[in-house]
N, C-alpha and C positions, 0 to 999 in steps of 0.2 A: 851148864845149868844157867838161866835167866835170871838177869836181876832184876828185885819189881824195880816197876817204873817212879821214878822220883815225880815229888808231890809235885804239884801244880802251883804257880805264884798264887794264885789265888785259894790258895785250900787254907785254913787255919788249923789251930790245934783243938778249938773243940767241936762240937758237932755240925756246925755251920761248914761244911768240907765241899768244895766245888768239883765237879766232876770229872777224872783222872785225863789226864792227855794221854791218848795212845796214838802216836804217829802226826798226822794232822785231823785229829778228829776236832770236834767244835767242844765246844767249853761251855758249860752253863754261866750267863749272864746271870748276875747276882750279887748284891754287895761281899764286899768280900769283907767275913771278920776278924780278921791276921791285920794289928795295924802295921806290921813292919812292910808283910806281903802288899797293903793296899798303898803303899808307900810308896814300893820298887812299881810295883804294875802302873802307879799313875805318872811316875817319871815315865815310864817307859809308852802309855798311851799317849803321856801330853806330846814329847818330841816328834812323835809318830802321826799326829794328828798335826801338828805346826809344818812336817817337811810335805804332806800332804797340799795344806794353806797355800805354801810356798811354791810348789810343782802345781796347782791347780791355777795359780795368777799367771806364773811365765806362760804356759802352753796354751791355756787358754784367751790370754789376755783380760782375763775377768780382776775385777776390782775384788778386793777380798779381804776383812775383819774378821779376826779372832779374838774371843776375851775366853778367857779362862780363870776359873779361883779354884785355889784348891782349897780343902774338908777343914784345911788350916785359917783361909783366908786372904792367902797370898795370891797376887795376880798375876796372870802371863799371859801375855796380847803381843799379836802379829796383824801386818796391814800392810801391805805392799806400795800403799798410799800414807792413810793417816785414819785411824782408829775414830777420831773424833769426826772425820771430816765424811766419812762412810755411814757412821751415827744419824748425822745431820743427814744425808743423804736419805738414808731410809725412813729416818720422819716423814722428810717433806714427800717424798713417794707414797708411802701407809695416808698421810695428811692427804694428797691430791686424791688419792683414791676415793675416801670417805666422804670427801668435799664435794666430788662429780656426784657418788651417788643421792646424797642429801640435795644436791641442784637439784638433780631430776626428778626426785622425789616433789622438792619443792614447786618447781615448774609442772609439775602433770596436777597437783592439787590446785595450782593458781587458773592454768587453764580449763581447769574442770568447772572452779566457779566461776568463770568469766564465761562457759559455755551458756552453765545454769543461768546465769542475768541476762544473757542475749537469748534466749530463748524466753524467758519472762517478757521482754520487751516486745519480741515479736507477736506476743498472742496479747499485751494489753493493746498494743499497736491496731492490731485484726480486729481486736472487739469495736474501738475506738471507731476504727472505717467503718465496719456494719453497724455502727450508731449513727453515725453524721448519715452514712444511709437509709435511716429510716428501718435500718431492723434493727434486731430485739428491743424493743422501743415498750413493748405491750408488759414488761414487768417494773417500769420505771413509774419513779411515787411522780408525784404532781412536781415535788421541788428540783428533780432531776430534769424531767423534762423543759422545765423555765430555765435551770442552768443550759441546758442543751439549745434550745433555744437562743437564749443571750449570745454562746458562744457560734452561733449560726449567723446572727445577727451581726456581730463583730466580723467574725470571716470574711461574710460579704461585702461590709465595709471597705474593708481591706484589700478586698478583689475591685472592688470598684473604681476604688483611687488607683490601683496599680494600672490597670485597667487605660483610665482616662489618662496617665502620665504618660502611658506608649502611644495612646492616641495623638496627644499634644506631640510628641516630640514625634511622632510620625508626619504630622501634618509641616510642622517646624521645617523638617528636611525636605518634603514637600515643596514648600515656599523659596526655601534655598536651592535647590534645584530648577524651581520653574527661571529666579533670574539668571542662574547660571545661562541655561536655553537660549532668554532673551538675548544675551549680554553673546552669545555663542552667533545668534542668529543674525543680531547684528554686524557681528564682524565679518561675515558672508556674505553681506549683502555688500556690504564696503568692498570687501574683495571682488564679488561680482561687478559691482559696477567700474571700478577701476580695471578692470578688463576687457570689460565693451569699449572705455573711451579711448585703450591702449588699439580696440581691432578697430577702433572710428577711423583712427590718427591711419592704421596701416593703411588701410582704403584708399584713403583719402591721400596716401604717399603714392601707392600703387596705382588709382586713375590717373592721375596727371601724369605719369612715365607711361602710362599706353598710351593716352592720348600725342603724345611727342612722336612716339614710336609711330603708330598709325599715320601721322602724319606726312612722316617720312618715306613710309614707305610706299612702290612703285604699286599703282592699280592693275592686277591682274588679271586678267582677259583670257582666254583660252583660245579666242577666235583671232586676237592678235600674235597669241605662238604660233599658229596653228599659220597663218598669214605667211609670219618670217620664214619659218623652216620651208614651204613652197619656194619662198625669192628666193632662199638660199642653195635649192637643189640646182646643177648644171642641167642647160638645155640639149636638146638631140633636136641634130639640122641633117638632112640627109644628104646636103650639098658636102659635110666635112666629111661622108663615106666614100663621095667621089672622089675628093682629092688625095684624099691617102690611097686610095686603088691608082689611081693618076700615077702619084709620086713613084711608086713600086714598082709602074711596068717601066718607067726611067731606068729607073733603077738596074 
């Protein structure tokens, strides 16, 4: 015969009774109201939850804070590190977090209105030009128009001098320019000339060596070559055909 199953840590003695363990069945979650039973159960969850802490830092290499107080008051803290220094850790993390999205928050409203002003500017801008151009001009009072006016007036002013100031200093560079040329043209001529006097001199070295040379040399004649190489050919006598026939029949 069976014996019933003994109570559960968590069951108390009056009606508040948590739900029976049979084997490894699940347990109702629920204060439990036995103060002795919630007593033993929370030694036994704290250790169980701290060797947990402990095997989740080694294996994982994760940094790891446990505060615990119990229903008494008393504290029980685990930290593979330093309790305090994990604290600060996740402030400043929760802090960065909150701070980026407040930036962006902030930055998308600044660019929003900095859109809206450049966009204002651009259409007073537009009006502005189809004003100095002569349009919408037809709903403007009398005093608009003199302000318009005036400020037309002025403008031109203003165009005029700038105007006459690049003329001036165009003309300026102008002038400084033309003596550069001068001052350019002159030194080319210096050089030209000092070059003819340099081919005078050569001429003038060079006839006088021809004429030396010409001098010297023999008058050539083609009809006195022509003369010499005749004296110089041997003559033919038919008297020195006999003598050699002569000599031979001696012979």
């Amino acid at each position: 015969m069976k014996e019933p199953a003994a109570a559960s840590p968590g069951s108390g003695g009056s009606g508040s009774v948590g739900a029976e363990k049979i084997g490894r069945g699940k347990i109702e979650i629920k204060r439990i109201e036995n103060t002795t039973n919630r007593q033993v159960t929370f030694c036994k969850r704290r250790n169980g939850l701290l060797k947990k802490a402990y095997e989740l830092s080694v294996l994982c290499d994760a940094e790891v804070a446990l505060i615990v107080f119990s229903s008494r008051g008393r504290l029980y803290e685990y930290s593979n590190n330093s309790v305090k220094a994990t604290i600060e850790r996740y402030k400043k993390a929760n802090s960065d977090t909150s701070n980026s999205s407040t930036v962006a928050e902030i930055n998308a409203q600044h660019y929003q209105q900095e859109s809206a002003k450049l966009k204002l500017q651009i259409t007073n801008l537009q009006n502005s030009n189809r004003t100095l151009g002569g349009e919408n001009i037809t709903t403007m009072s009398h005093r608009d128009l003199k302000q318009l006016e005036g400020r037309l007036d002025k403008g031109l002013g203003k165009i005029r001098a700038r105007k006459n100031e690049l003329l001036f200093a165009e003309i300026e560079y102008m002038q400084r320019r033309e003596m550069e040329l001068q001052n350019d043209n002159m030194y080319l001529k210096s050089k030209v000339a000092e070059s003819e006097r340099g081919l005078q001199t050569v001429n003038m070295m060079g006839a006088a060596s021809t004429s030396e040379y010409v001098q010297n040399m023999v008058h050539y004649d083609p009809r006195n070559l022509l003369q010499f190489n005749i004296m110089q050919q041997p003559q033919y006598y038919p008297e020195q055909e006999d003598r050699k026939a002569f000599i031979s029949e001696e012979r």
